[in-house]
MARLUMDREN-764112 format. One record per atom (N, C-alpha, C, O): y, z, x; residue in three letters. Coordinates in steps of 0.02 Angstrom, whole numbers, padded with zeros to 5 digits, always signed. Atoms other than C-alpha are relative to their C-alpha. Layout:
// MARLUMDREN-764112
YZXAla...
***
This chain:
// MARLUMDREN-764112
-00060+00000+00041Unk+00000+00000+00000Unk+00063+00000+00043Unk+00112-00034+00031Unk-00083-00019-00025Unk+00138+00068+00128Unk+00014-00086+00071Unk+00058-00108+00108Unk+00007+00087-00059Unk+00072-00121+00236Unk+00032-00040-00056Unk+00079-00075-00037Unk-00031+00046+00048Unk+00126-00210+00089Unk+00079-00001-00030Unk+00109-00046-00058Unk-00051-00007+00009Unk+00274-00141+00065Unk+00048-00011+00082Unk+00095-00049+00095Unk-00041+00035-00068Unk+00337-00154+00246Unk+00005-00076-00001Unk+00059-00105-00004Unk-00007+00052+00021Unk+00265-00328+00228Unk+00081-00042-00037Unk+00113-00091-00017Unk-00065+00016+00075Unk+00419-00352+00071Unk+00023-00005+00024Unk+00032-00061+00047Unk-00047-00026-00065Unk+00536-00264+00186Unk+00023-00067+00021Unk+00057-00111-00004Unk-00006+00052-00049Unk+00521-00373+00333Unk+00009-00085-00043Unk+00057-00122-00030Unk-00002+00064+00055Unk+00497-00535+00202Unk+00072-00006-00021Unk+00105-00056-00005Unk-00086+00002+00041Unk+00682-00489+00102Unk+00036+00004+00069Unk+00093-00019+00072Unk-00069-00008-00062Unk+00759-00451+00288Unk-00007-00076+00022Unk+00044-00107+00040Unk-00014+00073-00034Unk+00709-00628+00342Unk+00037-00048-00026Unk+00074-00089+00002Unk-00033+00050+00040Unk+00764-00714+00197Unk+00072+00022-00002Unk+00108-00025-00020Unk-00057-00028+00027Unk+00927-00607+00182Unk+00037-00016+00112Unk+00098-00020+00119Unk-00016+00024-00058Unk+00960-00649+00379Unk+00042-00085+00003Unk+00095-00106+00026Unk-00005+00083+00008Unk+00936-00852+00332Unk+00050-00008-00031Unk+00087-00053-00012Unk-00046+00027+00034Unk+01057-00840+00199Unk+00063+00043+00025Unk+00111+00053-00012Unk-00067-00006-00009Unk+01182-00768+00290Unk+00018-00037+00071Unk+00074-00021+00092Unk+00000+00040-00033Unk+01170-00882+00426Unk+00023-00050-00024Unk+00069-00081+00002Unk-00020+00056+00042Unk+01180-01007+00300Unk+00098+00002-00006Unk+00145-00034+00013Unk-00074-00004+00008Unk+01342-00931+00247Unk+00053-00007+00045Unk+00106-00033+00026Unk-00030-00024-00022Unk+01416-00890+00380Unk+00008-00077+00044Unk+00061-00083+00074Unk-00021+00066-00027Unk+01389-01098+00456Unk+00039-00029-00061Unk+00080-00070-00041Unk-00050+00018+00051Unk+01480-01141+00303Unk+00073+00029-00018Unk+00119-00006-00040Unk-00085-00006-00027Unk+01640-01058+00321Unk+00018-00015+00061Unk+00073-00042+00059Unk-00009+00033-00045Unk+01641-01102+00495Unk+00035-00066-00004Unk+00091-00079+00018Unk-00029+00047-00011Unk+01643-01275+00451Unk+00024-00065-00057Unk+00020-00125-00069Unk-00055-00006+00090Unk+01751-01262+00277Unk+00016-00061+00012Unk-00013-00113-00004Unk-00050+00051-00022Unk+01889-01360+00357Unk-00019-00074-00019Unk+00001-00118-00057Unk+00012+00086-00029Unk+01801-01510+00418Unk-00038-00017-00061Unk-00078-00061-00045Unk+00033+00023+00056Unk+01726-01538+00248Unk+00068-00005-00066Unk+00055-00005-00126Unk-00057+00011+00013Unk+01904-01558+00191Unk+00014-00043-00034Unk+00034-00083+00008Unk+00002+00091+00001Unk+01922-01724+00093Unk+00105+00001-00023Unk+00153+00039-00021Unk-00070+00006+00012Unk+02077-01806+00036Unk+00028+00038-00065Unk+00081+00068-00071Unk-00023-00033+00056Unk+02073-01746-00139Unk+00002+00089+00020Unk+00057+00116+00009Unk-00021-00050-00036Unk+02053-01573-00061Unk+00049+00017+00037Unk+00060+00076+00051Unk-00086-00004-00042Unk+02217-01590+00034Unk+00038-00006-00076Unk+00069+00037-00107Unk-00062+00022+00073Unk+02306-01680-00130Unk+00002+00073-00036Unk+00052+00093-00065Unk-00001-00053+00074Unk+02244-01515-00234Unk+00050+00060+00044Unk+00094+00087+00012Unk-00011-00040-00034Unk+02297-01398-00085Unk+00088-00029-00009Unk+00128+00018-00013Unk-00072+00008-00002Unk+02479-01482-00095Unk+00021+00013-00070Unk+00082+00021-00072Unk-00016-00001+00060Unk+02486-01462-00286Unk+00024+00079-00018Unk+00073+00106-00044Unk+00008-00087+00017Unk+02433-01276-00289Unk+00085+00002+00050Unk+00135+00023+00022Unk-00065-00040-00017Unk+02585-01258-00146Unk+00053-00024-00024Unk+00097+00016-00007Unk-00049+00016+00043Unk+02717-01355-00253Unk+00010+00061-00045Unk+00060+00097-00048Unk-00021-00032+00057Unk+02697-01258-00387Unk-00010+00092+00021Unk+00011+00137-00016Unk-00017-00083-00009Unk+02674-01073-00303Unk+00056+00033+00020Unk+00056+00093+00033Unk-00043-00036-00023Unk+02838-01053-00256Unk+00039+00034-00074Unk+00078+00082-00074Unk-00011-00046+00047Unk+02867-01011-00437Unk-00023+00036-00050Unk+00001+00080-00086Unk+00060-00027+00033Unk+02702-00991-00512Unk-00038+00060+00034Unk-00062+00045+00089Unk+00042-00055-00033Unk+02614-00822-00461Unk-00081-00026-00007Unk-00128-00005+00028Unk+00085-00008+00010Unk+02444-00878-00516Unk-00017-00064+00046Unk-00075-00068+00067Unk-00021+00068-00038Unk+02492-01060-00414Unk-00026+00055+00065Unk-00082+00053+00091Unk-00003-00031-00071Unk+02508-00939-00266Unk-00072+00031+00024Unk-00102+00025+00077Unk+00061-00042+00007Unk+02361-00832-00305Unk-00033-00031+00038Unk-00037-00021+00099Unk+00048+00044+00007Unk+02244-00959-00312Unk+00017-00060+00086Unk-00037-00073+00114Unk-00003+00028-00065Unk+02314-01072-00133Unk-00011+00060+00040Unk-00057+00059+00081Unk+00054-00043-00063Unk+02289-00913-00038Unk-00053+00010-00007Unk-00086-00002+00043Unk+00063+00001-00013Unk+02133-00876-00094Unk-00028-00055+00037Unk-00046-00060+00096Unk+00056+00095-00043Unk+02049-01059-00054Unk+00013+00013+00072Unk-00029-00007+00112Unk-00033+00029-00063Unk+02149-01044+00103Unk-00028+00044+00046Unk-00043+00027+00103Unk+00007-00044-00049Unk+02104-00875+00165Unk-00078-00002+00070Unk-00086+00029+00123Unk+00070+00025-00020Unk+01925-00938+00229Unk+00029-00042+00065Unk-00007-00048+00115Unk-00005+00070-00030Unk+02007-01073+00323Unk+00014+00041+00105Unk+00048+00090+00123Unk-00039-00020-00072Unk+02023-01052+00534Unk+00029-00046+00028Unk+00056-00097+00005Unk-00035+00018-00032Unk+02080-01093+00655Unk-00010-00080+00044Unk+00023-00093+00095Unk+00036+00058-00024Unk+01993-01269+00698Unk+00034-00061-00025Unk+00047-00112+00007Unk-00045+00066+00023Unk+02085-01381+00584Unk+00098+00025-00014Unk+00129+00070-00042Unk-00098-00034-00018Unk+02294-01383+00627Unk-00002-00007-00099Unk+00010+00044-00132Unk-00048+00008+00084Unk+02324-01459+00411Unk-00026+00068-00032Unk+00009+00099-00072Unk+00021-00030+00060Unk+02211-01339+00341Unk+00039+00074+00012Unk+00076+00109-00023Unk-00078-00064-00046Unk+02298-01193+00474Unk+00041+00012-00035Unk+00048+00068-00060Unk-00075+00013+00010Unk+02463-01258+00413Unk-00006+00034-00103Unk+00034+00068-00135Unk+00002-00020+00073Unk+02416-01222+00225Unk-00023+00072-00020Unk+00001+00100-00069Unk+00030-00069-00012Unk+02321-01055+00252Unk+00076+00030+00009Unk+00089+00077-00029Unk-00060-00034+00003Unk+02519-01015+00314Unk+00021-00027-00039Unk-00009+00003-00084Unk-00045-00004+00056Unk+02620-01079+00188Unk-00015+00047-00060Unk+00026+00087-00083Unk+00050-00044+00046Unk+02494-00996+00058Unk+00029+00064+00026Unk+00063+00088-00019Unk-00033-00058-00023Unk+02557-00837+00158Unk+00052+00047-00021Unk+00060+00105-00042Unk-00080-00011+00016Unk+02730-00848+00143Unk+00014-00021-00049Unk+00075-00014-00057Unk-00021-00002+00071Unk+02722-00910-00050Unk-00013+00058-00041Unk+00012+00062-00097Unk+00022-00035+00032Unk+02641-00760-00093Unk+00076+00063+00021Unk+00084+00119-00004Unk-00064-00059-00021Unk+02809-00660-00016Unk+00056-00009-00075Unk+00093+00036-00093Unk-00033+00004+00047Unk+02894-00736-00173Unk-00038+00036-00054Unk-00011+00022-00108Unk+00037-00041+00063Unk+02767-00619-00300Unk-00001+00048+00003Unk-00020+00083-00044Unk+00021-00065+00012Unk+02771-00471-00233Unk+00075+00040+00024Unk+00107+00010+00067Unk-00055-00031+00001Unk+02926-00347-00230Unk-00016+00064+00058Unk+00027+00106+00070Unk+00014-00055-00069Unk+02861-00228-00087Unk+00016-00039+00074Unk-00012-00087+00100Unk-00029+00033-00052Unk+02966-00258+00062Unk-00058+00014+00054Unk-00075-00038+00081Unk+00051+00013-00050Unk+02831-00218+00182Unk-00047-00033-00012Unk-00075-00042+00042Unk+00047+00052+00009Unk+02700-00338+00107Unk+00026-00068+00003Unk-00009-00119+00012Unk-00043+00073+00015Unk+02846-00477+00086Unk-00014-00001+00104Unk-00062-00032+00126Unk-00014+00012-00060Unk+02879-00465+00282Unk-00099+00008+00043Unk-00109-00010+00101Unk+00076+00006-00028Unk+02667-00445+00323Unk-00033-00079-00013Unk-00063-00114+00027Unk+00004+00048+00008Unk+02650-00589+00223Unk+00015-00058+00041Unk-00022-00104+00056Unk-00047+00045-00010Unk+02793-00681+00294Unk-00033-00019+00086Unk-00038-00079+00101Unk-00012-00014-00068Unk+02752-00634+00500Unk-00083-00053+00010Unk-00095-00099+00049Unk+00076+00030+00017Unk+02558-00690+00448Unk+00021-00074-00003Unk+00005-00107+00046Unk-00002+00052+00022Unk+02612-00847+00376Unk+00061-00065+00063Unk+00068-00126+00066Unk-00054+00032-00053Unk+02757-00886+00530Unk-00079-00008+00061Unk-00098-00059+00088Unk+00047+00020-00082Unk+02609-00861+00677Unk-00062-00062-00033Unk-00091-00098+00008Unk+00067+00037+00009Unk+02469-00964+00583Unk+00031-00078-00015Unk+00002-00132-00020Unk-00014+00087+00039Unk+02586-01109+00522Unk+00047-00019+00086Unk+00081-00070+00081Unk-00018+00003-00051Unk+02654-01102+00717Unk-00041-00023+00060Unk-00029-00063+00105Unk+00068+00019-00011Unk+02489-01102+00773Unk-00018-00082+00000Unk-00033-00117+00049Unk+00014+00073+00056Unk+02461-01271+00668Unk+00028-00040+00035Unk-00011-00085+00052Unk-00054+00034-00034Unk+02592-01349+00756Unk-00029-00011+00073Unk-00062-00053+00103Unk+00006-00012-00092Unk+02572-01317+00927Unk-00077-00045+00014Unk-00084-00087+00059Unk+00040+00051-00011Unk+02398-01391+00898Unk-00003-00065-00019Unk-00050-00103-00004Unk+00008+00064+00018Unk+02454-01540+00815Unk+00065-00037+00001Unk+00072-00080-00043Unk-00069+00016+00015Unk+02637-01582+00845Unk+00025-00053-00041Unk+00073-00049-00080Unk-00018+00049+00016Unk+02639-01743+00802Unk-00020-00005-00099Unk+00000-00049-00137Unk+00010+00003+00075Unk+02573-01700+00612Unk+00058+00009-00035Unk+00093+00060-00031Unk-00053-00025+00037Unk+02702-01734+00491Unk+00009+00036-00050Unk+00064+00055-00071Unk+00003-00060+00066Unk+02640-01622+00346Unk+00010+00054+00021Unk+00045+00095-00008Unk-00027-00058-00021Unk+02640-01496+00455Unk+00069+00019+00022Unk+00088+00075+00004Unk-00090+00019-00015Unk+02838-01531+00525Unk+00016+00022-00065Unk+00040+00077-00079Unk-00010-00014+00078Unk+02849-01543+00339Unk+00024+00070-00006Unk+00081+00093+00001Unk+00023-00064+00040Unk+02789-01382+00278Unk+00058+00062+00057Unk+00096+00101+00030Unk-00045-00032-00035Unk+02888-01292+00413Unk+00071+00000+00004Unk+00109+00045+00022Unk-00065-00001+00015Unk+03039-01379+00373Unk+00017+00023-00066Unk+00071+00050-00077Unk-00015-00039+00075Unk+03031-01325+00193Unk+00002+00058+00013Unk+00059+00080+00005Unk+00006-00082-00021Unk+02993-01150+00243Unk+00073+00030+00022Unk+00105+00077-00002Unk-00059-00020-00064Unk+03138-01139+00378Unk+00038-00019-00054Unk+00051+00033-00083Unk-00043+00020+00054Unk+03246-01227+00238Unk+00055+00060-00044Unk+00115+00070-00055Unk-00005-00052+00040Unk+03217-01079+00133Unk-00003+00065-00012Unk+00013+00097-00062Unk-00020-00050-00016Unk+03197-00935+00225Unk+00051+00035+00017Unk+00080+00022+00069Unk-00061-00056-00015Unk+03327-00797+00220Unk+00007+00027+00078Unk-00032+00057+00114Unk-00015+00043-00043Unk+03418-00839+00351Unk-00004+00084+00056Unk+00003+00073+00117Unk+00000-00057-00016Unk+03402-00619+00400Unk-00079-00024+00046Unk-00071-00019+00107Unk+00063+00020-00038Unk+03218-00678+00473Unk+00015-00040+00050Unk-00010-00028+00105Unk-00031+00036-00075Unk+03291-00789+00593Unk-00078-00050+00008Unk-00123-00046+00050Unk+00049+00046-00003Unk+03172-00917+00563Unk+00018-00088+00002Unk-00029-00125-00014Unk-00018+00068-00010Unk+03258-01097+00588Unk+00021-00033+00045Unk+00063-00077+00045Unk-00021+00044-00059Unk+03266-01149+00740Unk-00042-00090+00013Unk-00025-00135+00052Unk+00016+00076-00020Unk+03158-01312+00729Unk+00035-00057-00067Unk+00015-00115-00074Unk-00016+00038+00059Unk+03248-01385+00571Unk+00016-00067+00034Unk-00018-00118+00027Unk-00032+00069-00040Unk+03345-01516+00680Unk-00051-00030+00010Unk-00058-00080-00025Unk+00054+00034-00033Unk+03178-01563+00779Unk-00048-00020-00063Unk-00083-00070-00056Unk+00039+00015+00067Unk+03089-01569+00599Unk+00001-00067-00038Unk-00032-00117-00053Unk-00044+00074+00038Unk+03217-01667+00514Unk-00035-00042+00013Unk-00087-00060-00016Unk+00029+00062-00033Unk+03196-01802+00634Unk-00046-00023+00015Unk-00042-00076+00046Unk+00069+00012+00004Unk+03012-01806+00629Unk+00001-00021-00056Unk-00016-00079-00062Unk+00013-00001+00080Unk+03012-01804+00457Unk+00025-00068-00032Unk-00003-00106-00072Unk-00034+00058+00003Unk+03153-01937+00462Unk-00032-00076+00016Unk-00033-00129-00016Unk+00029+00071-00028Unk+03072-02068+00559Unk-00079-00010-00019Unk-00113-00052+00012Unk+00062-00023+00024Unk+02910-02024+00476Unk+00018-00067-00084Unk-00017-00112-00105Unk-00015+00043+00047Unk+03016-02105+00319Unk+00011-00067+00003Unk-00002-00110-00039Unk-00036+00061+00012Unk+03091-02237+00375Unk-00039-00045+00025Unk-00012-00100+00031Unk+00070+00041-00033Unk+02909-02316+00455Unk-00032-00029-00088Unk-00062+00009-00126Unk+00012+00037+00069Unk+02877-02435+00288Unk-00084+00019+00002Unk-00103+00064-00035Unk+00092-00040-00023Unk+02659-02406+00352Unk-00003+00042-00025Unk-00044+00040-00070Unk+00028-00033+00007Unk+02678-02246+00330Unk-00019+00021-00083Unk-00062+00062-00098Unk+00027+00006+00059Unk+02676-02267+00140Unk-00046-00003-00021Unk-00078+00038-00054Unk+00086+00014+00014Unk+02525-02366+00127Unk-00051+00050+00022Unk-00107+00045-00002Unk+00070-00025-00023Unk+02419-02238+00222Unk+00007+00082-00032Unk-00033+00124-00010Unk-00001-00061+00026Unk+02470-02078+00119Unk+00049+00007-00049Unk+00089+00054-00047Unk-00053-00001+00047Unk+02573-02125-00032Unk+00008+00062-00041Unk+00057+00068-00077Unk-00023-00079+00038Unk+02548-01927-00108Unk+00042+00034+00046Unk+00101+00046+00035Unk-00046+00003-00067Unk+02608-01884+00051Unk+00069-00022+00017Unk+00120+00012+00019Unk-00094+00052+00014Unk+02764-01997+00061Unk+00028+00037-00055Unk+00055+00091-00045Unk-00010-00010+00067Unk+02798-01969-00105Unk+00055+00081+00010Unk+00115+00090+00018Unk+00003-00068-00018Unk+02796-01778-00082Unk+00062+00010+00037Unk+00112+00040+00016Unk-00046+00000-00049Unk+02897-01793+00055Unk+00069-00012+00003Unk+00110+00025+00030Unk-00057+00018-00001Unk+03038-01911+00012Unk+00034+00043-00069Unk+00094+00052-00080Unk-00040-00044+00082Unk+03069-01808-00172Unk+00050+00060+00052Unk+00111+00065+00044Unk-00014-00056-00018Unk+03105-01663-00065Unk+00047-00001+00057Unk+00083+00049+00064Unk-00034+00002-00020Unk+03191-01725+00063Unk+00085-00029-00039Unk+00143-00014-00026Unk-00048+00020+00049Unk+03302-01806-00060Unk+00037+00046-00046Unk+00091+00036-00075Unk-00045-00066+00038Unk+03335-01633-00143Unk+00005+00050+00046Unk+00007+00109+00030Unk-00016-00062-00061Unk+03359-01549+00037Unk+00067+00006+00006Unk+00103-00044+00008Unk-00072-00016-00013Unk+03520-01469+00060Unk+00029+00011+00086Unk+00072+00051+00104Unk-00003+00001-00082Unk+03519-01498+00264Unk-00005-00047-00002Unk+00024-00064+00050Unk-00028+00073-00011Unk+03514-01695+00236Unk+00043-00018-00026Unk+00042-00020-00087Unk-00069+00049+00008Unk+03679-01781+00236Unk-00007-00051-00077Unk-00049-00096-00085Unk-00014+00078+00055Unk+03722-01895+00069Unk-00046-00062+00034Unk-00102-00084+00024Unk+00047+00088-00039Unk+03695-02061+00195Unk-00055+00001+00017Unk-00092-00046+00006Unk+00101+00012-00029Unk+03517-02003+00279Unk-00023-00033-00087Unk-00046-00089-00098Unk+00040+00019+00053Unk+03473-01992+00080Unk+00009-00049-00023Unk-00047-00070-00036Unk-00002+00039+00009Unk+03544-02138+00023Unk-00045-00088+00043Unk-00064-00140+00016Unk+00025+00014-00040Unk+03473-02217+00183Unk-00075-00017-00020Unk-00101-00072-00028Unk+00083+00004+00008Unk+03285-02170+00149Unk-00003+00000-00053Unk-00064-00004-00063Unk+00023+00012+00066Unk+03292-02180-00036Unk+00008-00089-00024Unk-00003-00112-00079Unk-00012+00077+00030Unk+03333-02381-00034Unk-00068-00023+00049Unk-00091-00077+00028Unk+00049+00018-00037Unk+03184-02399+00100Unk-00053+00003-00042Unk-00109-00012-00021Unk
***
């Protein structure tokens, strides 16, 4: 009897080993199983969390899984961060949020400079952070990523949610000039 039960034992520890092996190669390699509609949904949820709480909720969760292997998904794991500083009224969770969401979407960068969603997402951020955080020093260098990012006719065709996304917002940014917008909105 007490062989058969060790038997079990040892039996549930092997299987309960496998499936966390299992698990544990599957958040690993979240990211890279990423598709496009998985980005499109990930930009939707952060549109709308800067005034939706349940918007916000819901992009950090998905996001919090995500490491450090892919810079876009990085870059969204921080914004997700720092949208959730707009839900909650406790100044020490706003600034935990915020410090979280500045090193991981910094992070992002540094491994991918040349990404413009990420430029992006940092220039919106810096845009709109209270200016007491002292967080805008790459706006200029952004811009002009962001800028010449527009005015490349290609880059339409290869990410028109993207574009899209991009030019609405730069078009309602209050750091581009009248002429840039008039500029990139006839392109």
């Amino acid at each position: 009897m007490n062989a058969d039960k060790s038997e079990t034992r040892v039996m549930n520890t092997g299987i309960l080993k496998k499936w966390c092996v299992v698990v544990a190669m599957q958040l690993c390699v979240l990211p890279a199983w990423a598709t496009v509609d998985d980005v499109v949904e990930l930009r939707k949820l952060y549109y709308l969390s800067y005034n939706d709480k349940i918007a916000a909720e819901k992009l950090y969760a998905l996001t919090r899984a995500y490491g450090a292997s892919d810079p876009k998904m990085l870059g969204y794991k921080a914004v997700a961060s720092m949208m959730m500083c707009n839900h909650t009224s406790n100044p020490y969770t706003r600034v935990k949020y915020f410090y979280a969401g500045k090193g991981d979407l910094e992070k992002a960068i540094k491994m991918s400079p040349a990404d413009v969603e990420l430029r992006y997402l940092r220039y919106a951020v810096q845009e709109n952070v209270p200016s007491v955080l002292n967080y805008s020093g790459s706006l200029n260098e952004d811009r002009r990523i962001i800028l010449t990012y527009l005015n490349d006719a290609d880059n339409k065709e290869k990410d028109t949610d993207l574009h899209a996304r991009i030019l609405k917002y730069m078009l309602n940014s209050k750091t581009v000039s009248a002429e840039t917008k008039k500029r990139i909105y006839t392109k």
